[in-house]
N, C-alpha and C positions, 0 to 999 in steps of 0.2 A: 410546441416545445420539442418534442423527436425530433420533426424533420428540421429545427433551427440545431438541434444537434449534431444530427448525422451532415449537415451540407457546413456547417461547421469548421469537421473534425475532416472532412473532403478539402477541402477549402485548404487547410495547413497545409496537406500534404503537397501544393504546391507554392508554398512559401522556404525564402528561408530564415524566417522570423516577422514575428508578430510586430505593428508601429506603436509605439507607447508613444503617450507626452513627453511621459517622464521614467524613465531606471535608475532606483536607487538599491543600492548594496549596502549592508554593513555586517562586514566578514569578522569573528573573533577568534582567533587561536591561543588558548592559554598555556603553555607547556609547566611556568614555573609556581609553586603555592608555597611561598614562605611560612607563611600562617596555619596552614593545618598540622594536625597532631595527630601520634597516637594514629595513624591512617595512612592509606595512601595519600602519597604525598607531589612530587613533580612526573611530568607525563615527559613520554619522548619526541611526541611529535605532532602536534594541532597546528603550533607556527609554521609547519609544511603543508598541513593540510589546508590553512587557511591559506596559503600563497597558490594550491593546486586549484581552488574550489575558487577563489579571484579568476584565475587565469582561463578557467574553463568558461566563465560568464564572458570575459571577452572574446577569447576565441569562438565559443558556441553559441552566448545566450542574445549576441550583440550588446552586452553592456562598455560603455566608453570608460576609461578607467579613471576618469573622472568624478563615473558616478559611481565610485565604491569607496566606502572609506571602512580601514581595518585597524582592528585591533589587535593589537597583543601584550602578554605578561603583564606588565606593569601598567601601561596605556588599559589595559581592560580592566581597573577596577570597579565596581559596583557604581559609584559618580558616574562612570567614564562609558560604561555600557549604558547604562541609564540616559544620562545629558545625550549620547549619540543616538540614543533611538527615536529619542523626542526629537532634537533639533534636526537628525540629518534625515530621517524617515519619516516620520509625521509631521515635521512643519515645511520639510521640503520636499512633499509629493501632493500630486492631490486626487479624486476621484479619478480613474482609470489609467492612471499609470502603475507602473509593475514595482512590486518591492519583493528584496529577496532578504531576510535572515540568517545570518547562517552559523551555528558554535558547534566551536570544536574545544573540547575541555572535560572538568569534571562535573558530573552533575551529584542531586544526592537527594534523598527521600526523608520526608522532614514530618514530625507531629505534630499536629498544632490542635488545640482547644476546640472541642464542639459544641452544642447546645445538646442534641440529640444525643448524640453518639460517646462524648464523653472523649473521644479523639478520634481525629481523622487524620490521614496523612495527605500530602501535598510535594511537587517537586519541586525544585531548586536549582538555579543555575549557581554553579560553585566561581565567585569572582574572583580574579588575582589577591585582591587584599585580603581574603577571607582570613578569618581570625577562627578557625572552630578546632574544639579539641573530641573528637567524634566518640573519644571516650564521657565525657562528661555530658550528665544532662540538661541540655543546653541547645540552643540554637545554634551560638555562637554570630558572627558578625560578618556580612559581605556576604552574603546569600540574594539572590533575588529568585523571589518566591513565580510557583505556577502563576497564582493568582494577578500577578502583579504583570508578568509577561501577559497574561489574561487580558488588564487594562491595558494596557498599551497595545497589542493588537487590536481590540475595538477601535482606536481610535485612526486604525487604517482601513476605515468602512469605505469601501469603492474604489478600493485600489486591490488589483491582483497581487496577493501574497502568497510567496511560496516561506515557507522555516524549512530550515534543512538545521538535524540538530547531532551532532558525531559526538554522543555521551547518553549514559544511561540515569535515567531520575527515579529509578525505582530497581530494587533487586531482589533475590530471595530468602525471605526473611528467616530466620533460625533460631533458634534457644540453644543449639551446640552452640557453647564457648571456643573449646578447640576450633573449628572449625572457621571460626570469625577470627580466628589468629592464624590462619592459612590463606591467604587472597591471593591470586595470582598474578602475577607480573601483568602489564598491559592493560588494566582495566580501568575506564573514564569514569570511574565513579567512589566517594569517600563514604559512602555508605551500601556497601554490594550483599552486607548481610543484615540488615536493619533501619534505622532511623534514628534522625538527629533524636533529639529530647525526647527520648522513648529507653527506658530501662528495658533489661532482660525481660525481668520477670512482670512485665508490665504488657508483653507481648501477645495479646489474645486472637483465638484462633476465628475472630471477626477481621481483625486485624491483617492477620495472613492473608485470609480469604479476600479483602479489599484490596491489601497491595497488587493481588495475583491478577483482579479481575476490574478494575475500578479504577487506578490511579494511575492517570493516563499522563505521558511525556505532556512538558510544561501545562498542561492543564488548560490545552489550547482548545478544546469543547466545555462547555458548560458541564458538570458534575451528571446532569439527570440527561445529557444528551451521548456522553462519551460511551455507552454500551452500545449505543444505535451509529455509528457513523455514517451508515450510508444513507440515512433520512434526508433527505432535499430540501428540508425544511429549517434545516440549524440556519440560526443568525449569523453562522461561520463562513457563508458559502461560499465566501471570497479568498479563503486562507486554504492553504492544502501545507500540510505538516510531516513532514520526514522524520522520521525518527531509527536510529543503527538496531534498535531490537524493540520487543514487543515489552512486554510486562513481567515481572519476574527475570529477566533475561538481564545483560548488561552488556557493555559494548566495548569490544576488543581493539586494540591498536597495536602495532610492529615498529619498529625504529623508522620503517619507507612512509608510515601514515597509518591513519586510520583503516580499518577493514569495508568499513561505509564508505566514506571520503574517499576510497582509492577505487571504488565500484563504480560508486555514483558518477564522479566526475569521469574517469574510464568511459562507462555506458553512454554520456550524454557525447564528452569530447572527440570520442572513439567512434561512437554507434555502435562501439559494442552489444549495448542494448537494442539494437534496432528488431523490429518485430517483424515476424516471417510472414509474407504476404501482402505488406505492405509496401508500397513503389516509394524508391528513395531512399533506403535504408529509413527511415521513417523512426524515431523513438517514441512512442507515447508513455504515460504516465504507467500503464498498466505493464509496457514490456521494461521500461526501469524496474519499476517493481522486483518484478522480476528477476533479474540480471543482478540487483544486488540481491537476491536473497539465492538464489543460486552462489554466487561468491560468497555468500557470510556462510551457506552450508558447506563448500568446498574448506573454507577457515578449520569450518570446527572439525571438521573428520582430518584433517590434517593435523590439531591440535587437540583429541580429544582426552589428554589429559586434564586441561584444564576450560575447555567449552564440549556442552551436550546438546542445546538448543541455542541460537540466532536468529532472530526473524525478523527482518528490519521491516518498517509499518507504515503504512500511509496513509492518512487520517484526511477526509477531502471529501466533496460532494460527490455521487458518481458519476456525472459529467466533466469531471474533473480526469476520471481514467483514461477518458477517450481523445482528453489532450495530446496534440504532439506538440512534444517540447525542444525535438531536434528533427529540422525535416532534412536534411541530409541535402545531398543530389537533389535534384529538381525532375520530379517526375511527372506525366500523364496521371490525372486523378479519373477514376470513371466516370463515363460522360452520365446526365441524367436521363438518356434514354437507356441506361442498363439500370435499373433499378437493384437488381440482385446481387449484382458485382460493388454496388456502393453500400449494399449491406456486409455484404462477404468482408467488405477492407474496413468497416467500423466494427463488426466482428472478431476478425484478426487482430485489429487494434487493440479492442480491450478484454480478448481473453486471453493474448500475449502472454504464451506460459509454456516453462517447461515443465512435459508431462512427468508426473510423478509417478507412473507406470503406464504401461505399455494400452495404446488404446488406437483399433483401426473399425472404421467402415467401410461399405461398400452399397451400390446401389444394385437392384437387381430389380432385371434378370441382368443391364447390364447397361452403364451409364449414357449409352443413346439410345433416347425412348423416344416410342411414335406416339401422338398426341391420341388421347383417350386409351391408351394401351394402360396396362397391368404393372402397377411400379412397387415396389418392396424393399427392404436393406436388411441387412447384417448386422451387427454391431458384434465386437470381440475386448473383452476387457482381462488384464491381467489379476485385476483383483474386483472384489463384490462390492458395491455400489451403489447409490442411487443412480437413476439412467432418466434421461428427459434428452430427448428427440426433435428439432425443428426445422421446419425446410425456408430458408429464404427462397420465394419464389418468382418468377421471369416477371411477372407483376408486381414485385415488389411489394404483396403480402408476407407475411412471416406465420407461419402454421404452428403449432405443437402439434406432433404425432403421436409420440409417447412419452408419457402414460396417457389413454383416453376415456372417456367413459365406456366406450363400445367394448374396449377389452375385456374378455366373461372371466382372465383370473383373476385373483384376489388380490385386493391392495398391496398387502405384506408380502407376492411372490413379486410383482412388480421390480423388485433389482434383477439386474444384471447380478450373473456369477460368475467369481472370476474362473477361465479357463473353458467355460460355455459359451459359446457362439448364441446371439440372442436374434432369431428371426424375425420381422415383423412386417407385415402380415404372418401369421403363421395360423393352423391348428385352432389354436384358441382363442383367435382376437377378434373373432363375430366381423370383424369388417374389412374392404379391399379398399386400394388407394390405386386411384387413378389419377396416368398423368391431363391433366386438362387445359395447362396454360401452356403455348410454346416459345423456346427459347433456351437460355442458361440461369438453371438454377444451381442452389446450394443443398446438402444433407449435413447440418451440426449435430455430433453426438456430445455430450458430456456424462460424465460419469463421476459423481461424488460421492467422499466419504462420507459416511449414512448418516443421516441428520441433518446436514446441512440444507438449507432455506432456496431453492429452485424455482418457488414458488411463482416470482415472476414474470415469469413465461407461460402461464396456464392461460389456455387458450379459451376457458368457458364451456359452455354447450359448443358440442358437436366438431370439426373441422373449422371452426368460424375461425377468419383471419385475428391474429392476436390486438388489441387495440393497444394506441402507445406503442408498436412494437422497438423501437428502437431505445426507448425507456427501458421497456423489459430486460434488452438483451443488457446494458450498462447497468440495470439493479444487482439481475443476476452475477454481473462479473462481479460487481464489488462485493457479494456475498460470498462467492468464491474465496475473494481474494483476502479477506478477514481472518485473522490467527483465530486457532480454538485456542480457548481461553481455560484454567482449569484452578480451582479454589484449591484445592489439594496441594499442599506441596511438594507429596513425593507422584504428582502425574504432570511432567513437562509442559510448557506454554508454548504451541506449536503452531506451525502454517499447516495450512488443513490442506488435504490429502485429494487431487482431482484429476483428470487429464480430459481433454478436447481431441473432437478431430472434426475437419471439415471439408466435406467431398463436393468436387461438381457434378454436373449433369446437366443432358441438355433436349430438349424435348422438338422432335420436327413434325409439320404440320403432315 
């Protein structure tokens, strides 16, 4: 399984697209809602951003324009999304051709009847026809429910699906009235402070806690699998899901387009998104990522009257991160007798990220080392952190250094501090690292906000090479790359807090 990954994610970077059987599209932009009440009501611009997000599939994704068929205002009512997703996606693709999703509109966060629970919420794509009056306790009519998108993606088992979804299905819930009568201009969604058929006073703080942490865009993982996304194991593993923000958040648009929709396709069409260190300008899943959530933070500090959190989300297997989805230029991929440098560029690949502060290493005594000589690093982080240590090396093992067992301090001193230079070997760490293999190796540092799950990367007893390592390094990113989630509604729903770095070195006989 690694190494069918890493020769894989090698393999793209000299393509400039993948051969399907079959590419089918079906693009929707809703701009106008006759039918809703009492709420936000017509948007300014999806019928653009479905025309951007068309156009970048043909120019970028190789789709024929053929094979896309689009919706909009009226053409997109509830029938008409519905009847197209059946007949033009599911009866016109079939096992290992590619399907792409993709809406731009309003979405909205809905209650519906539980056994247990007594109510649960669920999302909703808001359809042209819609009939709802979001004051009244009510469904109201032209909704297509999570669940429903739910079935109908089953029924694209064996075909690669991407949903790309520019609206928000869930928002932050409130018991201020004033405050549900202040919404701000631009926003994809008819319910940003609440839920259809769900009264004020009906609103419990199970409730909050669920919207904040639980109820995930279209409801495209199963209920008990949506807290885990990065498990390998969902029945999903074929779907990878886009969504303009995370949970609690909501998704912002301008008169030019969507704030997502103008990243996303920007990143792919552009290579704006392309990730640093890889040949080709290279996009993969993890430097999209990326790129729009850098842009949706550039949004809101530009706009911070009325946005304080954006984190658009990527819901996917983590082999899925290590996709490239736009290989650019056509470059040399490392040949298979560098082993280190094909971990280095699947590396690159998928922890594709702008650092969130300042993070450098260094090898020492000093990055060309004689073979069995004395080797050590540095590490310097802006702020205090978890710290995990690993060397891709000229054989194509993957080591953890730190944290290890041999180190004599204590678990709990083990961060990095920020503005502290952290030595290793040093003083305290009972053990010496010698260089033993020659050639060109790698030094990865990372440093994460405290808590977060690193876990992947532990090397076991002693020095022993990591097993699965290329598993590891793609667990780990997607662990990274997961918002912190927070039940609280006055503690923001945030992208979690990291930064990487990663140095060469090269070792002579």
């Amino acid at each position: 399984m690694s190494a069918r990954l890493l020769l894989s994610m090698i393999a793209g970077l000299a393509l400039s697209g993948a051969a399907f059987a079959e590419n089918r599209a079906l693009v929707i932009g809703i701009d106008h809602y006759p039918g809703v009440q009492n709420g936000q009501k017509d948007l300014s611009s999806p019928d653009r951003d479905a025309d951007n997000f068309a156009g970048m599939l043909v120019d970028t994704l190789h789709f024929k324009p053929t094979q896309i068929k689009r919706l909009t205002d009226a053409e997109a009512s509830r029938a008409g999304i519905m009847g197209a997703f059946q007949d033009w996606l599911i009866d016109g693709t079939a096992a290992g051709d590619r399907v792409v999703f993709y809406y731009a509109g309003h979405g909205a966060q809905v209650a519906v009847p539980d056994a247990k629970a007594g109510v649960r919420l669920t999302s909703a794509i808001v359809a042209a026809d819609a009939n709802v009056d979001v004051n009244a306790v009510t469904n109201g009519e032209g909704l297509i429910t999570g669940p429903e998108v739910h079935g109908l993606l089953d029924k694209l088992s064996g075909r690669q699906v991407m949903v790309v979804a520019d609206s928000c299905f869930s928002g932050s819930f409130t018991r201020d009235l004033d405050a549900m009568l202040h919404v701000p201009a631009g926003i994809r969604s008819i319910t940003p402070f609440g839920a259809l058929n769900l009264a004020t006073q009906d609103v419990t703080d199970d409730i909050i806690s669920e919207s904040r942490t639980e109820t995930r865009s279209i409801d495209v993982l199963a209920a008990s699998e949506a807290p885990k996304p990065v498990d390998p194991t969902t029945p999903d593993a074929n779907v990878a899901v886009w969504t303009a923000n995370t949970l609690a958040q909501v998704a912002f648009e301008t008169p030019q387009g969507g704030v997502f929709t103008t990243a996303f396709v920007d990143g792919l069409r552009d290579h704006k998104a392309a990730a640093p260190g890889l040949p080709g300008d290279a996009v993969t899943a993890s430097s999209l990522l990326d790129y729009v959530r850098q842009s949706s933070k550039a949004f809101c500090a530009a706009h911070a009257h009325q946005c304080t959190q954006l984190t658009p989300e990527l819901l996917a297997t983590p082999d899925y991160q290590a996709q490239v989805l736009a290989a650019g230029s056509v470059a040399p991929a490392p040949s298979p007798d560098q082993p280190a440098a094909a971990l280095a560029t699947l590396t690159n690949g998928v922890y594709a990220h702008t650092n969130d502060f300042a993070l450098s290493a260094k090898i020492l005594p000093k990055a060309s080392l004689r073979l069995n000589g004395t080797i050590g690093f540095s590490v310097s982080s802006a702020e205090t952190g978890d710290l995990i240590v690993f060397d891709l090396g000229a054989d194509g093992d993957v080591t953890q250094l730190f944290p290890n067992q041999y180190d004599s301090r204590p678990a709990n001193q083990r961060q990095i501090i920020g503005g502290r230079p952290l030595q290793i070997p040093d003083e305290r760490s009972g053990f010496d690292l010698t260089a033993t293999t020659p050639g060109k190796g790698y030094i990865v540092a990372i440093v994460a906000e405290p808590g977060t799950d690193l876990g992947a990367l532990a090397a076991g007893e002693g020095f022993n090479p990591v097993a699965n390592a290329t598993r590891a390094i793609v667990l780990t990113a997607a662990n990274l790359q997961q918002p912190v989630l927070s039940p609280d509604p006055k503690v923001p729903n945030r992208a979690r807090r990291w930064a990487y770095a990663i140095v060469p070195y090269e070792v002579s006989p």
